[in-house]
Structures are given as structure tokens and as C-alpha cells.
N, C-alpha and C positions, 0 to 999 in steps of 0.2 A: 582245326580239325578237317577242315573243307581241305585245305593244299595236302595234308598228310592222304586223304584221300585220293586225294587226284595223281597222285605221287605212286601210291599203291596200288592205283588203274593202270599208270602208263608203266611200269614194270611187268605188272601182269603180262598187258598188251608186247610188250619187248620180250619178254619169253616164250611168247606165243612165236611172234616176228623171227627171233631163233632157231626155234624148232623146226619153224616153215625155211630158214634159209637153210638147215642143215639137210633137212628132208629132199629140197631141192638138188642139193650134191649128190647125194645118196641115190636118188632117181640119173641123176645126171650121170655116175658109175654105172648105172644098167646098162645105161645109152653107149656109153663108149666101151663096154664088154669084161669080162670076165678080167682077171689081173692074172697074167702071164709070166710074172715075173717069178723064179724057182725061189719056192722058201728054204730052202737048203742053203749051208753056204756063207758066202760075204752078199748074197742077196737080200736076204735077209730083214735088212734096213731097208732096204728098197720097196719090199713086199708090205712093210708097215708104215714107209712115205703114202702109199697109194692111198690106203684108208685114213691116214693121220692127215692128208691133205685135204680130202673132202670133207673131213670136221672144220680144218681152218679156214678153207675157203667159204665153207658153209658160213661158218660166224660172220667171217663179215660182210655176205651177200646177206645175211638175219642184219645184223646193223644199220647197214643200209635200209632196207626194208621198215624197220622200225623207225629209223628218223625220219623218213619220207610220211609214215603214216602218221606217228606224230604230228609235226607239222603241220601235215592236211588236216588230221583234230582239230587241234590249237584253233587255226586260221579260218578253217570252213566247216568242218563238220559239226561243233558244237554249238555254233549258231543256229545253224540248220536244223540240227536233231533234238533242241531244248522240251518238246513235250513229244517227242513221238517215243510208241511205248515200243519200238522195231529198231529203237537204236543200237543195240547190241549184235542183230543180223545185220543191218546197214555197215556199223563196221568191221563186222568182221569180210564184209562183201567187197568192201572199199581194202582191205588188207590183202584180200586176193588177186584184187587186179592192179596192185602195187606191185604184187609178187611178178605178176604174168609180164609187167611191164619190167621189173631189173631183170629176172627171168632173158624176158627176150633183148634186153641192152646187153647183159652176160653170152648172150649165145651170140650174138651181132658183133661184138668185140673181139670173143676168144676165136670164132668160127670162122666167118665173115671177113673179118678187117686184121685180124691176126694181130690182135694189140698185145695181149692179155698172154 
């Protein structure tokens, strides 16, 4: 019952981790402006890549995200957090500066170094 648990935490946690990597994209579309592309047309498909790209991309900046926090769970944080009754803001505080940090390795790749 204990692993079914824990099982049913870290899902939780990964849909969170999701929401936050697609929100991210979503902010990330402000950032680069308004979608220009004529809905009229054979554009069309073009005008529905724009948005349908920032769901996918989103997902797997959320993947990411969540495996990293994970992880840091697993290995450090639930040692750490075994009687503190703050562990639910500590990780949700630790999944933010996950974010901030693929976040800024996404911006430094696509921006920056033109990998991506």
C-alpha cells in the first residue's frame, strides 16, 4: 500500500510538472508575439502547427521537469523532508526552480546557441 502510494504521489507530482511545462510554452508564445500566419487558405495548417507546437514542446519541457524532480525526491529531498510538516511547499518550491533552471537551459539553447 505504501509503493501504491508513492506511485499516486509521483503522478500527481508529473501532472503538475506538465501543466507547468505547457504553461511555460504558452508564456513562451507571448514572448515571441502574436501568430501572423493567415488562417485563410493552405495556411491554415500552419496557423494550428503554432499552437499544436507549444502543447508538444510544452510536454516534453513538463517530462523533463518531472524527471529531474523526481529524482531530486527519491535521492535528497525525502531524506531531508522525513518529519517536516512544510514538505508539500518545500516541494513544490524545489519544482519551481527546476522549472526556472530547464526554463533558462531552453532559452540558452534555442536563443543563445541556436541548437534547438
Amino acid at each position: 500500500m505504501k509503493i501504491l502510494k508513492q506511485i499516486i504521489i509521483y503522478c500527481i507530482w508529473t501532472l503538475v510538472a506538465l501543466l507547468i511545462g505547457i504553461g511555460y510554452m504558452r508564456c513562451m508564445q507571448v514572448v515571441l508575439g502574436v501568430n501572423e500566419i493567415p488562417v485563410k487558405g493552405g495556411w491554415n495548417l500552419l496557423h494550428a502547427f503554432f499552437y499544436w507546437g507549444a502543447i508538444y514542446v510544452g510536454l516534453i519541457i513538463g517530462v523533463v521537469i518531472a524527471l529531474l524532480f523526481i529524482f531530486l525526491d527519491v535521492f535528497y529531498l525525502k531524506k531531508k523532508l522525513k518529519k517536516n510538516m512544510e514538505a508539500t511547499i518545500i516541494r513544490f518550491l524545489f519544482l519551481t526552480l527546476i522549472t526556472m533552471f530547464v526554463g533558462g537551459v531552453h532559452y540558452v539553447l534555442e536563443k543563445v546557441i541556436d541548437v534547438i
